[in-house]
Backbone as numpy.savetxt, mean C-alpha at the origin, in Angstrom:
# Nx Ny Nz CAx CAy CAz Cx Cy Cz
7.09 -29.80 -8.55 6.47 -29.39 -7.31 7.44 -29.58 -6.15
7.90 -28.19 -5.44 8.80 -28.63 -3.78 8.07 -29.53 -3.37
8.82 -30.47 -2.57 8.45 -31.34 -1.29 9.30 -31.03 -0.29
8.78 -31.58 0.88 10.42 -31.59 1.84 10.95 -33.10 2.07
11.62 -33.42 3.32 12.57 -34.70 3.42 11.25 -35.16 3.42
10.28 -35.17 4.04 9.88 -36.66 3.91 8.32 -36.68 2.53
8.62 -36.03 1.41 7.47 -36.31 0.71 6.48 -35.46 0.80
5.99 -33.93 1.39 5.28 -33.85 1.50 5.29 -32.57 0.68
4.18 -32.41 -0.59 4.03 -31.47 -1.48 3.89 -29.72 -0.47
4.74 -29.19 -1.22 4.14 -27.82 -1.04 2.88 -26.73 -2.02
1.92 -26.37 -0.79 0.93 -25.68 -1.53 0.74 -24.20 -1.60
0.00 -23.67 -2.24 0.19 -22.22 -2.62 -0.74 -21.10 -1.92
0.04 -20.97 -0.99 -0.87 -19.55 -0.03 -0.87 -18.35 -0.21
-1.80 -17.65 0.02 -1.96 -16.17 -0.02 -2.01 -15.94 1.44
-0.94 -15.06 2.15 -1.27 -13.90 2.80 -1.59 -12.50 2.98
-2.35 -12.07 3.94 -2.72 -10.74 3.86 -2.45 -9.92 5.14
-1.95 -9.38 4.96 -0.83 -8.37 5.84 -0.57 -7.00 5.77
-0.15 -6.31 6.43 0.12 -5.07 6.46 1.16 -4.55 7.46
2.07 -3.57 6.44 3.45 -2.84 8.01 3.14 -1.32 7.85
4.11 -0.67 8.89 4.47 0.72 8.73 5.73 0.95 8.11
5.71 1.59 6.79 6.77 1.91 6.27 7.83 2.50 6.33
7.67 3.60 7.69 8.71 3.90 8.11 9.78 3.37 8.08
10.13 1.90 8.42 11.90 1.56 8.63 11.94 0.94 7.46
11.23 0.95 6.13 11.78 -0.29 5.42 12.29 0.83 4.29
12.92 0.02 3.30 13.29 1.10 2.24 12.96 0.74 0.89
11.54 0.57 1.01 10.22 -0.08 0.34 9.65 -1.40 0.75
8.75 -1.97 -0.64 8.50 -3.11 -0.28 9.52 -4.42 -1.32
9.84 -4.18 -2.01 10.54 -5.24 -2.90 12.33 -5.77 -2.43
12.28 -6.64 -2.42 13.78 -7.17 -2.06 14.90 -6.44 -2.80
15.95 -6.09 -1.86 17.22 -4.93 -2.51 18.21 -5.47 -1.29
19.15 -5.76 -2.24 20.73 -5.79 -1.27 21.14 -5.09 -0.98
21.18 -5.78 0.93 21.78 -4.47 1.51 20.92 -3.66 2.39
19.61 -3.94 2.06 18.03 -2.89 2.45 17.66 -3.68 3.36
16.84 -2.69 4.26 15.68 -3.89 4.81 14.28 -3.34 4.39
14.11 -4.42 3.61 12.27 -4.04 3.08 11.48 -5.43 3.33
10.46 -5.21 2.99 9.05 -5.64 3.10 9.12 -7.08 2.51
9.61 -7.36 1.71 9.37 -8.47 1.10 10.72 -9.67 1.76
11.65 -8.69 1.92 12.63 -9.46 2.76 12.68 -9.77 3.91
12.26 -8.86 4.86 11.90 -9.61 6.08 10.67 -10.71 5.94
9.81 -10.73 4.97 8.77 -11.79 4.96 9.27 -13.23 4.59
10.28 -13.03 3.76 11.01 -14.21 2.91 11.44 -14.53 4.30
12.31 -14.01 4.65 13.01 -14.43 6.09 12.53 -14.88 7.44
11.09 -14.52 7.09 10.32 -15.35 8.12 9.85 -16.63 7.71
9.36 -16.93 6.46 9.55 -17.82 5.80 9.94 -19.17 5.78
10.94 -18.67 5.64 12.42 -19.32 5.66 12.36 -20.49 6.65
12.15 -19.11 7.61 12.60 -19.82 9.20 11.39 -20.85 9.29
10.17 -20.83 9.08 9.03 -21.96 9.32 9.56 -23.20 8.72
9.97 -22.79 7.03 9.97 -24.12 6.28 11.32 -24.61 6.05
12.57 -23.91 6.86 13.55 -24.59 6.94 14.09 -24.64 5.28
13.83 -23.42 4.77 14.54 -24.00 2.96 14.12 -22.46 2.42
14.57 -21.83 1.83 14.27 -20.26 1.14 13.01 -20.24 0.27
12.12 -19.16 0.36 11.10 -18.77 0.13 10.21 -17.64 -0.58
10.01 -17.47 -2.09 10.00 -16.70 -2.60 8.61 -16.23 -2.21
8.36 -14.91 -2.54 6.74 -14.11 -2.28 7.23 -13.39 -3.48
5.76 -13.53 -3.99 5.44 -12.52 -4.81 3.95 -11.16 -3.95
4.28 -10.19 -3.81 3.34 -9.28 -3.83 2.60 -8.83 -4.43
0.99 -7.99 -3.95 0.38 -7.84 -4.62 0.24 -6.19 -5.08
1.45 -5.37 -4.28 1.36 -3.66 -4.73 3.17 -3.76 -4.26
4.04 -2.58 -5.03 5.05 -2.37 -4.80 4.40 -0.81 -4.04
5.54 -0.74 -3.21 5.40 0.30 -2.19 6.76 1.28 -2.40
6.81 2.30 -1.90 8.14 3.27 -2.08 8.33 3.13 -0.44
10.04 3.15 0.06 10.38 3.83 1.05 9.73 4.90 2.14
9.04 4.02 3.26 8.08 5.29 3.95 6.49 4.77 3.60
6.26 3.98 2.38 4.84 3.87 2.37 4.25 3.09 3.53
3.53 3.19 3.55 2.38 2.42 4.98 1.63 1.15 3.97
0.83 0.18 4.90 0.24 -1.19 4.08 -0.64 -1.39 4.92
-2.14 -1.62 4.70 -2.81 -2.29 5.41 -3.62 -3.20 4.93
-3.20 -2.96 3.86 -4.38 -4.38 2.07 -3.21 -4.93 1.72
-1.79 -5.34 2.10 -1.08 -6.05 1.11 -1.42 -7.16 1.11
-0.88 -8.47 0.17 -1.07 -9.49 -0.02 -0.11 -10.01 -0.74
0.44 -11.68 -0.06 1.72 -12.07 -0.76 1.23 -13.01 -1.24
1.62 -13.95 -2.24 1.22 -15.53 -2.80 2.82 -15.74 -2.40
2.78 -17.10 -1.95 3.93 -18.32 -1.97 3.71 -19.71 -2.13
5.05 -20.72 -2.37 4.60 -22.02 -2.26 5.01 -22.48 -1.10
5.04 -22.86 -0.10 4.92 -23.37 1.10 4.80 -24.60 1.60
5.59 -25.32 1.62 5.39 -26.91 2.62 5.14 -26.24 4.39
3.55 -27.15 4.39 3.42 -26.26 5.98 2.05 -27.66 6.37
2.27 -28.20 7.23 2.17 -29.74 8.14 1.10 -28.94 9.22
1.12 -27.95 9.27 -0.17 -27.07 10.61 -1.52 -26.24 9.40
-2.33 -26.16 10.31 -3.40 -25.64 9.64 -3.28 -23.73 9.34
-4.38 -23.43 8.96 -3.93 -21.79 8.45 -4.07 -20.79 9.43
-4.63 -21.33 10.60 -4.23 -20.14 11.55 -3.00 -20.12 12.49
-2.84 -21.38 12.87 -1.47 -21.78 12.76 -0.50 -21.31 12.47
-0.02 -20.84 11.00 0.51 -20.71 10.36 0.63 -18.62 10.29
-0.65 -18.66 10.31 -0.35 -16.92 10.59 0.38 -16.64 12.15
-0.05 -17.90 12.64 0.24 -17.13 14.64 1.82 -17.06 14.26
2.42 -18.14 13.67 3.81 -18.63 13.44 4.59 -17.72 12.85
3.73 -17.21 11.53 5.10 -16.40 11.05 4.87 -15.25 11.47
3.53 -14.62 12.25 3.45 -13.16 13.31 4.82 -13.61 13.80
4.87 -14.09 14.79 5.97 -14.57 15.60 7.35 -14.34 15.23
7.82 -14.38 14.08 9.22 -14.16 13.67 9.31 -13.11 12.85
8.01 -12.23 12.63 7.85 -10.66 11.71 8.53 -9.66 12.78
9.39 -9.13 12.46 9.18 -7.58 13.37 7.76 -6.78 13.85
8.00 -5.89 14.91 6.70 -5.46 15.08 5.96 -4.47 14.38
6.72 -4.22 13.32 6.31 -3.04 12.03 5.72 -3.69 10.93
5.47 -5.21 10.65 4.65 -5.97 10.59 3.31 -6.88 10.81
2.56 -6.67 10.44 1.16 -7.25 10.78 0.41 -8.71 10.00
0.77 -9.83 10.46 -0.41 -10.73 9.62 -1.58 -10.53 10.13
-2.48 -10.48 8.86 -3.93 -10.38 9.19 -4.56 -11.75 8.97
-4.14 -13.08 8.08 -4.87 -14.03 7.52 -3.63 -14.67 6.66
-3.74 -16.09 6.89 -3.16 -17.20 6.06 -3.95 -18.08 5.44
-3.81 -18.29 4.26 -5.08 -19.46 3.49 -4.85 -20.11 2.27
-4.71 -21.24 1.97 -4.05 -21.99 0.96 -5.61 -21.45 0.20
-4.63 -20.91 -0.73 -4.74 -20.49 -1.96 -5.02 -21.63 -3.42
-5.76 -20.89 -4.61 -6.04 -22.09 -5.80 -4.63 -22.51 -6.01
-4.69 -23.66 -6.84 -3.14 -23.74 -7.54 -3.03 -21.88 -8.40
-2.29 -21.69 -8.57 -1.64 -20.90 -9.63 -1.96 -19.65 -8.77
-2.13 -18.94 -7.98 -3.02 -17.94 -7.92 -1.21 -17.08 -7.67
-2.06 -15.97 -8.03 -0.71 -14.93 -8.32 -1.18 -13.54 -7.59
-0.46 -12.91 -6.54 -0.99 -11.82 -5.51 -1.25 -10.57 -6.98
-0.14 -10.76 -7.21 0.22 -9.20 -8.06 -1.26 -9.67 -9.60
-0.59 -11.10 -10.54 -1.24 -10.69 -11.76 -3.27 -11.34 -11.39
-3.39 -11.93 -10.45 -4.67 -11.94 -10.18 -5.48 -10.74 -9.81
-4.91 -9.93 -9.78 -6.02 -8.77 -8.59 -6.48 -8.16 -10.09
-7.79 -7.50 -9.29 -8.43 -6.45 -10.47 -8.64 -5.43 -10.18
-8.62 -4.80 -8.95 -7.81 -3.32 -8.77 -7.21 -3.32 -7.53
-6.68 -1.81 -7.16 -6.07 -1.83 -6.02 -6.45 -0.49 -5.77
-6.42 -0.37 -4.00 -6.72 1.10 -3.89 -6.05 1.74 -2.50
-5.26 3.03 -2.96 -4.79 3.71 -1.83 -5.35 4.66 -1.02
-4.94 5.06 -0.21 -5.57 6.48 0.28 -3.84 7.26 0.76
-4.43 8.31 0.66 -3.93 9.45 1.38 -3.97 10.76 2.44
-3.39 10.85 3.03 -3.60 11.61 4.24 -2.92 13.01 4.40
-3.50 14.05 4.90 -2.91 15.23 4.89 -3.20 15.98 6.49
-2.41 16.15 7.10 -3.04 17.29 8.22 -2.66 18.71 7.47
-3.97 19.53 7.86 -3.82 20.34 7.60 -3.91 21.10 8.85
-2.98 22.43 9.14 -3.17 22.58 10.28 -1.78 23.39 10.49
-1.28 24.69 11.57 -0.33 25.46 12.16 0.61 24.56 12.72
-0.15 23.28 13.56 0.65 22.41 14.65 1.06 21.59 14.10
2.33 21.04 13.96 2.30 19.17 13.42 1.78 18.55 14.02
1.23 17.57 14.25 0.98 16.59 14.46 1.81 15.57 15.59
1.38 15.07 16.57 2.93 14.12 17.45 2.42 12.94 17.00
1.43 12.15 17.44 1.45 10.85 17.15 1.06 10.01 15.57
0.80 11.25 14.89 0.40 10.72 13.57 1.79 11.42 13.03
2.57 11.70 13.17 3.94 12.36 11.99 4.28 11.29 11.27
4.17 10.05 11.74 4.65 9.33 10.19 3.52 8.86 9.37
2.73 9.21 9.36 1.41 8.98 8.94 0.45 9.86 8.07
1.15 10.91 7.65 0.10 12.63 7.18 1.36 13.32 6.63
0.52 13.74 5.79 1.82 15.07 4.93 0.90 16.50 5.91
1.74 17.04 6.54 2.00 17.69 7.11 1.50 19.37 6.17
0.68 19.98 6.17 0.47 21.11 5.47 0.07 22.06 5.99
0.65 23.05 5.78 0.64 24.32 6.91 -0.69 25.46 6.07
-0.69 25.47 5.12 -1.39 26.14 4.60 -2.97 26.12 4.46
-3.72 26.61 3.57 -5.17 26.17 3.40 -5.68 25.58 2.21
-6.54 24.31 2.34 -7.18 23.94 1.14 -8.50 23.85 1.05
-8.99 24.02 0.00 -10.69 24.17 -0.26 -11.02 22.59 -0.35
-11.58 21.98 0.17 -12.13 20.43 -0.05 -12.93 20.48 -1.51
-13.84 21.82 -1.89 -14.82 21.71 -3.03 -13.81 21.33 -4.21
-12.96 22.30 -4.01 -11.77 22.20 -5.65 -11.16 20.86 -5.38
-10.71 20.65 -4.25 -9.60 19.28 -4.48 -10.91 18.09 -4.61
-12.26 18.46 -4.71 -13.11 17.35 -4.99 -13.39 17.63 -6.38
-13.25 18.66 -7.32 -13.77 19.00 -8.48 -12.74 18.51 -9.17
-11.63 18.29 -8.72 -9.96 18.62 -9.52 -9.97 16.93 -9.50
-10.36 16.00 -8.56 -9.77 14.63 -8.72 -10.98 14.16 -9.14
-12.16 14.32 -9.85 -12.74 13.81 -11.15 -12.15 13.77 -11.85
-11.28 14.82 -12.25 -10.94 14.44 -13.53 -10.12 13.07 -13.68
-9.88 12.55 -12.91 -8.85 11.27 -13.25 -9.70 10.06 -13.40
-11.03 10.45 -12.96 -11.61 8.98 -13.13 -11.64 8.95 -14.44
-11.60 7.79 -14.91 -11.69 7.01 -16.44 -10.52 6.92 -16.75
-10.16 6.07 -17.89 -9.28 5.49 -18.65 -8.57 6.59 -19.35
-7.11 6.81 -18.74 -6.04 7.85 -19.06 -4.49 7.16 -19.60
-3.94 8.28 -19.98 -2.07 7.85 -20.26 -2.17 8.53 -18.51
-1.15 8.47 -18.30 -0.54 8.62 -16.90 0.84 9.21 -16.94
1.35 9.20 -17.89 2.87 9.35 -17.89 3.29 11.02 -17.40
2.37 11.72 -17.21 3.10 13.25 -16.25 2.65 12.76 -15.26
2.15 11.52 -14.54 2.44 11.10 -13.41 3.01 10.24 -12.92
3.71 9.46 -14.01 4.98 8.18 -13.81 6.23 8.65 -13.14
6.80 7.86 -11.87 8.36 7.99 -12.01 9.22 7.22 -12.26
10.06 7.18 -12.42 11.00 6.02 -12.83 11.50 6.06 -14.34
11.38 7.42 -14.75 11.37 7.47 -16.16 10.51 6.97 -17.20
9.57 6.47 -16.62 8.11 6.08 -17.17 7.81 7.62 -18.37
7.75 8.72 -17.58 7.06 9.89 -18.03 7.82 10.85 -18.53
9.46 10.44 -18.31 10.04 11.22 -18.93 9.94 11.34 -20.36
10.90 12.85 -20.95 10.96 13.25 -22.04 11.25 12.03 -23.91
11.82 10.63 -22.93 12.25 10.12 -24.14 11.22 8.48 -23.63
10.29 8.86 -22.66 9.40 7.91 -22.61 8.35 7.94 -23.70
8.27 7.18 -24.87 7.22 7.41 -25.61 5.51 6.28 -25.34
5.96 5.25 -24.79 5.46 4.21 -24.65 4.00 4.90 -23.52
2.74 4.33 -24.38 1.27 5.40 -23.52 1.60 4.46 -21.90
1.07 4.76 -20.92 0.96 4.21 -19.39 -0.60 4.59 -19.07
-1.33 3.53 -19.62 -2.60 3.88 -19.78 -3.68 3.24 -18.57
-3.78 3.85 -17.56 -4.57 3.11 -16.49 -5.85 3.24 -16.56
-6.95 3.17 -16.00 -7.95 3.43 -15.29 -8.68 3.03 -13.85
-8.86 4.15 -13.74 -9.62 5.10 -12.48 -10.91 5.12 -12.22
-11.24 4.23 -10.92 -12.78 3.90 -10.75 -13.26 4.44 -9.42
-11.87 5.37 -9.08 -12.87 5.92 -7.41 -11.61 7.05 -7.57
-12.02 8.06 -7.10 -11.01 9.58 -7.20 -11.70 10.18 -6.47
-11.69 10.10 -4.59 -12.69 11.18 -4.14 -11.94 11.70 -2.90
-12.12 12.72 -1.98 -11.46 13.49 -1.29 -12.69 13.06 0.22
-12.18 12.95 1.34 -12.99 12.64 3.02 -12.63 13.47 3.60
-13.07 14.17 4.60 -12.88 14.98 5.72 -12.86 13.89 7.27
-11.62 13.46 7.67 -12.01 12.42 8.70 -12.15 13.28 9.97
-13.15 12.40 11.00 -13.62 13.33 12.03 -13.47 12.08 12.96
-13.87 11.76 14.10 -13.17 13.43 14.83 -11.96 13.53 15.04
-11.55 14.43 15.88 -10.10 15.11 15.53 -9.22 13.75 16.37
-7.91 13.24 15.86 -6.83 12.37 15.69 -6.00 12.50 17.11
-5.82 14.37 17.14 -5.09 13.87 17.90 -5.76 15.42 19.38
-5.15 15.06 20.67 -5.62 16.06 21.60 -5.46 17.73 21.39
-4.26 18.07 21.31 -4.09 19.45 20.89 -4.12 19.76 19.90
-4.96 19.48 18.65 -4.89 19.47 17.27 -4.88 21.17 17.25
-5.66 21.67 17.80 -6.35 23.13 17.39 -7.66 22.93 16.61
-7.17 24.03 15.35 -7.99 23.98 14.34 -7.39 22.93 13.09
-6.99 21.96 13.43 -6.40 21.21 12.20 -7.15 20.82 11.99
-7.24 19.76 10.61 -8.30 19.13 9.82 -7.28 17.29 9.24
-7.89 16.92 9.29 -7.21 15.21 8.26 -8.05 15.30 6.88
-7.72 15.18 5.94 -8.12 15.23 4.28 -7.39 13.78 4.19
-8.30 12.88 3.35 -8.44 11.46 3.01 -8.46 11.52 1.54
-7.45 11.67 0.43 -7.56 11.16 -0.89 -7.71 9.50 -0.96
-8.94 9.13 -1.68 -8.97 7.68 -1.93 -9.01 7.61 -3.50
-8.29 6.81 -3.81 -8.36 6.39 -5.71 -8.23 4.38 -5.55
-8.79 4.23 -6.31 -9.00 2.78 -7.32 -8.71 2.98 -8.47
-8.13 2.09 -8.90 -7.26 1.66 -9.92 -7.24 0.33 -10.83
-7.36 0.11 -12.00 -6.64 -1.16 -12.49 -4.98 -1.70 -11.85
-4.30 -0.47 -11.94 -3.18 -0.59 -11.88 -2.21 0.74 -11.43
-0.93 1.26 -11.24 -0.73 2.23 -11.00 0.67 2.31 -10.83
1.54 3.33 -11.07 2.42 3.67 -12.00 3.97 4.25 -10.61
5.06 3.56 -10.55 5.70 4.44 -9.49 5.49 5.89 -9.42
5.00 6.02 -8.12 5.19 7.87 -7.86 3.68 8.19 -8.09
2.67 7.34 -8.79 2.05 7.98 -9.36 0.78 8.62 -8.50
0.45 8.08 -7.20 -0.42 8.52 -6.12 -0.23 9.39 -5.66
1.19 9.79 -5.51 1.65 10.92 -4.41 1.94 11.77 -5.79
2.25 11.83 -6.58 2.41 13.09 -7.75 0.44 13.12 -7.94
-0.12 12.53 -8.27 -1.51 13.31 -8.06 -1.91 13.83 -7.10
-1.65 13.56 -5.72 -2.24 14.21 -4.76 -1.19 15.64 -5.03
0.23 15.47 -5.03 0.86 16.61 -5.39 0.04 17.58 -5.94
-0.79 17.06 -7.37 -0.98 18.00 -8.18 -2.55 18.60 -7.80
-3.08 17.84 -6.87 -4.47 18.30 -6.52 -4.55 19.33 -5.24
-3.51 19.22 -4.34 -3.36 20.31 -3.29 -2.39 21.84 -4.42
-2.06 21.55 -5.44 -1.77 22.87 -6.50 -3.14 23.31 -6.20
-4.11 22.55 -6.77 -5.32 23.30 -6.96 -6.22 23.49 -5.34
-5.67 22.79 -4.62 -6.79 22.64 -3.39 -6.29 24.75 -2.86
-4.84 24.56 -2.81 -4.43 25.80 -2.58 -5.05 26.96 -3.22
-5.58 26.71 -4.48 -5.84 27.91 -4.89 -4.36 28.45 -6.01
-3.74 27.81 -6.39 -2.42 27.65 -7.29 -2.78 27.50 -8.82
-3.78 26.62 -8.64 -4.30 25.86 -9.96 -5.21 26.06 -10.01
-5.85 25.71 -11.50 -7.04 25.75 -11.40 -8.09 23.78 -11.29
-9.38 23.42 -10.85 -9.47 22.23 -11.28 -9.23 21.38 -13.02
-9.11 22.16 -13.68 -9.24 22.16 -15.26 -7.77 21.61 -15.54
-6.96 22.45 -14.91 -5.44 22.11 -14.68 -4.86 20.20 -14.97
-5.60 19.93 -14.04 -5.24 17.97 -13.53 -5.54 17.82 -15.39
-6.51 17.82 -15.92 -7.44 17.84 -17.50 -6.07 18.24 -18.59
-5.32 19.48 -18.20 -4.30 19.66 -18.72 -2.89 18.80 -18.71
-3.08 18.38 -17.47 -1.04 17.39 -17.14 -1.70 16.07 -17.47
-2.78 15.62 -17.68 -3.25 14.22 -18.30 -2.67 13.95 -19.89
-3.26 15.14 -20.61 -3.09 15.36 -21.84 -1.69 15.62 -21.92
-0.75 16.06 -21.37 0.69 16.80 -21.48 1.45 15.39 -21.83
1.25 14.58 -21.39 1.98 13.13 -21.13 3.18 13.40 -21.08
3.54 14.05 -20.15 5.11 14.53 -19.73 5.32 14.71 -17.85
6.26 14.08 -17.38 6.16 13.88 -16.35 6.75 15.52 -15.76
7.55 15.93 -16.21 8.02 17.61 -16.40 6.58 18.53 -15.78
5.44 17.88 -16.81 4.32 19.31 -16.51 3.81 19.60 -15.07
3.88 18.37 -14.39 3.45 17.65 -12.95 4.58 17.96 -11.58
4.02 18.67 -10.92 4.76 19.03 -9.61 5.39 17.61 -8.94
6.63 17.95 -7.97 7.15 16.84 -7.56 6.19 16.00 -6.70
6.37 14.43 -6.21 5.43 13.64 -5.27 5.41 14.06 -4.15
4.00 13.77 -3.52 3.78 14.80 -2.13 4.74 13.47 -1.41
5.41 13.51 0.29 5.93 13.10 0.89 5.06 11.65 0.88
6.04 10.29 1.08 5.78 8.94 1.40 4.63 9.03 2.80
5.15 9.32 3.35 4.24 8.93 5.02 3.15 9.17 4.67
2.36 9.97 4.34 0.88 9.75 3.88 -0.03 8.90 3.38
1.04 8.40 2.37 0.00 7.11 1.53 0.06 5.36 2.49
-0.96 5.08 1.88 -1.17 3.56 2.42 -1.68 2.71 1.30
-1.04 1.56 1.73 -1.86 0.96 0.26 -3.05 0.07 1.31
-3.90 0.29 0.77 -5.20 0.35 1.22 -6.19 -1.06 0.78
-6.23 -1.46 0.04 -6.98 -3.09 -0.34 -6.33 -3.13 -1.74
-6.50 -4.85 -1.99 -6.38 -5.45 -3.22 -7.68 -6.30 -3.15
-8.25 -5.83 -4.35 -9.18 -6.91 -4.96 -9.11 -7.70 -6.01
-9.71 -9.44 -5.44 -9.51 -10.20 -6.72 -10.91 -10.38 -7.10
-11.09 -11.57 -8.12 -12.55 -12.15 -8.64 -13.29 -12.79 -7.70
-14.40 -12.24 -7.37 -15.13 -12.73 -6.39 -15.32 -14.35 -5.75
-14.69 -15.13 -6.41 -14.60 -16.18 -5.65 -13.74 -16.84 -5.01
-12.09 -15.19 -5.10 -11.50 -15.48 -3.90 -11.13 -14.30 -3.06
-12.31 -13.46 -2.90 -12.76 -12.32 -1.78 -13.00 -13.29 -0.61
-12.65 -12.98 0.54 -13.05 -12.66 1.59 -12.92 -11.85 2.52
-13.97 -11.54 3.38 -13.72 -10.22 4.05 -12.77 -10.69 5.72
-11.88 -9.97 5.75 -10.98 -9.52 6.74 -11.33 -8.87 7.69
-12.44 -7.86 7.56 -12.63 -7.59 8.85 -13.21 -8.07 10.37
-12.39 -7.67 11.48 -12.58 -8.78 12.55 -11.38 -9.76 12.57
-10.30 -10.14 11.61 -9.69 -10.60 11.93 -8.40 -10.12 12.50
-8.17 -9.05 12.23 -6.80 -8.09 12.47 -6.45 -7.83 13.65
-5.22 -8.75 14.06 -5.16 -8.92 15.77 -4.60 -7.38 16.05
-4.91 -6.96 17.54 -4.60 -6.33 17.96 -2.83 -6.34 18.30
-2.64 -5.31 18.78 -0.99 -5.12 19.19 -0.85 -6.28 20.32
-1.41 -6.33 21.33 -1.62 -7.18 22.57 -1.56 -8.63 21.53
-2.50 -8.90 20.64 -2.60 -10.12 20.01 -1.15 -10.38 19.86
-0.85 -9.41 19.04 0.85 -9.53 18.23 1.99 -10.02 19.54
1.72 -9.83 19.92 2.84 -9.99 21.59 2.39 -11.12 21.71
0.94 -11.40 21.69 1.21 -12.71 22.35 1.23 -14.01 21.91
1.05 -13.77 20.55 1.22 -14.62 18.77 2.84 -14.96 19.21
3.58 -13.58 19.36 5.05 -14.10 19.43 5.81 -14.71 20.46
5.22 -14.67 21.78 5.15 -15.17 22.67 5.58 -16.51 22.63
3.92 -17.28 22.66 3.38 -18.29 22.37 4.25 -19.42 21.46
4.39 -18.39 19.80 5.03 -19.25 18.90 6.65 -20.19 19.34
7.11 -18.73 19.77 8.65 -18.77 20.02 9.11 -19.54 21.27
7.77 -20.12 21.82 7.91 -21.22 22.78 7.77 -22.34 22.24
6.81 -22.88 21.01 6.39 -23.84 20.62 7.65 -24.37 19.57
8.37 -23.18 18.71 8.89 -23.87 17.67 10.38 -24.01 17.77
């Protein structure tokens, strides 16, 4: 068990947090990068005076957005747990968000504790781009039917191979190994009201899926493959077909990063709690860092 100089055990916290993916070049530590997990270590760091591993509870691609992540660490920390969130707000960049700090059971693990996870996705549809949401929406100039792209992402609910939607060579040609998930929410939103002032006639389309688990690439290659059909390209029967194909080949490329978010992690109900209401505002964040960077 860490201690520090003078004896005092370190214990095992979960935070819950969320950034904009824009500047990072994912979420997992890479030399050389600046991502998600490294600026967190590095805030870390700086509290407990000694290096600091996190484990996460979703890997993210370059560009993804977070507003459900969750890290486990071990931590020597002498202040209480809100404390402790004001503190390391304070030394996060502002493309970072703590929502909640809380000593955690012994053992608890962000990534192998959870029992699903769930993203969403975003689309403007619409002539105009978009100004204040562009890093935020895949951008689609064309038209989609909401009925088909709601008929077409049934098919994924239940227990599937996945591999024409793996990347990473998961799904390639000499991948034989099944990538067998299941799918407990696959549904399409119309968000209202309109986002932004001069929208026109644009529209926002909300793909949400739940998951056991889920596969690089594999959110944004389904939504890929459900605006085939939302267009009128495909048919809904189609998605029924690249399930069965188990070839990542049969499956159109991943729709653009900026759209997706990883959206909640859930564990076993007796270490749920609900977050909402706690999620400081921007004003909060300023003045979390403020505050801290006077005290420490």
């Amino acid at each position: 068990m860490t201690t520090d100089g003078h004896g005092m055990q370190a214990r095992r916290y979960r935070i819950d947090f969320g950034y904009e993916g824009t500047g990072f070049s994912g979420s997992q530590r890479q030399p050389g990068r600046r991502t998600v997990q490294g600026v967190l270590e590095d805030a870390l760091a700086r509290l407990a005076g000694a290096p600091v591993r996190v484990i996460l509870a979703g890997r993210t691609d370059a560009g993804v957005h977070a507003v459900g992540q969750v890290a486990s660490c071990d931590l020597v920390w002498r202040h209480d747990e809100a404390t402790l969130a004001r503190a390391l707000q304070a030394w996060l960049p502002e493309d970072v968000v703590v929502f909640r700090a809380a000593v955690a059971p012994p053992g608890f693990h962000a990534r192998h504790w959870a029992v699903d996870r769930e993203y969403r996705y975003r689309i403007w549809v619409g002539t105009r781009p978009p100004l204040l949401l562009r890093h935020f929406v895949w951008v689609y100039s064309g038209s989609l039917d909401l009925a088909a792209l709601q008929e077409a992402a049934r098919y994924f609910l239940g227990t599937h191979d996945f591999r024409s939607f793996a990347g990473q060579g998961l799904g390639g040609p000499r991948a034989t190994a099944p990538q067998v998930r299941t799918i407990t929410l696959s549904e399409w939103h119309l968000l209202e009201p309109p986002l932004e002032r001069l929208e026109g006639r644009a529209m926002v389309l909300e793909y949400r899926v739940r998951a056991n688990g889920f596969l690089p690439q594999m959110v944004r290659t389904m939504v890929a493959a459900l605006v085939r059909v939302g267009c009128g390209t495909a048919r809904p029967e189609w998605i029924a077909e690249l399930l069965a194909a188990h070839d990542r080949r049969a499956a159109p490329p991943p729709a653009p990063a900026r759209g997706l978010v990883f959206w909640r992690v859930r564990y076993p109900a007796e270490l749920v709690y609900e977050a909402e209401g706690t999620e400081p505002t921007s004003d909060t964040a300023h003045q979390n860092r403020a505050e801290m960077r006077s005290e420490l």
